[in-house]
Residue, then its C-alpha position, 0 to 999 in steps of 0.5 A: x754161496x749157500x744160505x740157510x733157506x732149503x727152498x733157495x738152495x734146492x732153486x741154486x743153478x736153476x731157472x726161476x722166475x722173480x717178482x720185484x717191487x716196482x720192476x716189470x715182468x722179468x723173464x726167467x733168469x739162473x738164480x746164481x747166489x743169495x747172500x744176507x743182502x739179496x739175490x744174484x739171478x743171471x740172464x741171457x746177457x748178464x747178471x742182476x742184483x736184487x736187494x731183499x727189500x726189492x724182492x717179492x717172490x721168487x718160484x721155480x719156472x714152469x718147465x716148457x712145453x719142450x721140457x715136458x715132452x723131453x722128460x715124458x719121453x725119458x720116462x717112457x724109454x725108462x719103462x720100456x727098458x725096465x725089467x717086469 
C-alpha cells in the first residue's frame, strides 16, 4: 500500500531499522506496508505490526561492510568498462 509520505515510500521493500516505545533494540527488519494505523516490517521469521502510537523512528539500515564492498566493487568494474 502506498502512503502519502515519500520518505516511507522510497523505504517499501527495504531493510530498515525501527525504534518503538518500550520495546528492545530491534534487528533490522523489510518494511512491508504502512497504513493509517501503523506499520507492517517483516523479519526473518514473520511479520510485526506496529501502531504509530508505538513507532519512534524508523531510518534506512546502514549497508553492511559486505554490502559496501560489493557496490565499491560494481562502481569500479563500471569505470573500467566505460568509454573515455
Amino acid at each position: 500500500m502506498r502512503c502519502e509520505s515519500a520518505f516511507l515510500n522510497s523505504l517499501m521493500g527495504k531493510r530498515v531499522e525501527l525504534v518503538a516505545v518500550d520495546a528492545p533494540v530491534l534487528p533490522p527488519m523489510v518494511l512491508e506496508e504502512v497504513t493509517s494505523l501503523g506499520v507492517v516490517v517483516h523479519d526473518d521469521e514473520r511479520a510485526h505490526f506496529f501502531p504509530w502510537s508505538e513507532v519512534v523512528e524508523i531510518a534506512p539500515c546502514k549497508p553492511s561492510a559486505e554490502e559496501m564492498k560489493a557496490e565499491e566493487l560494481m562502481e569500479a568494474a563500471l569505470e573500467v568498462d566505460s568509454e573515455p
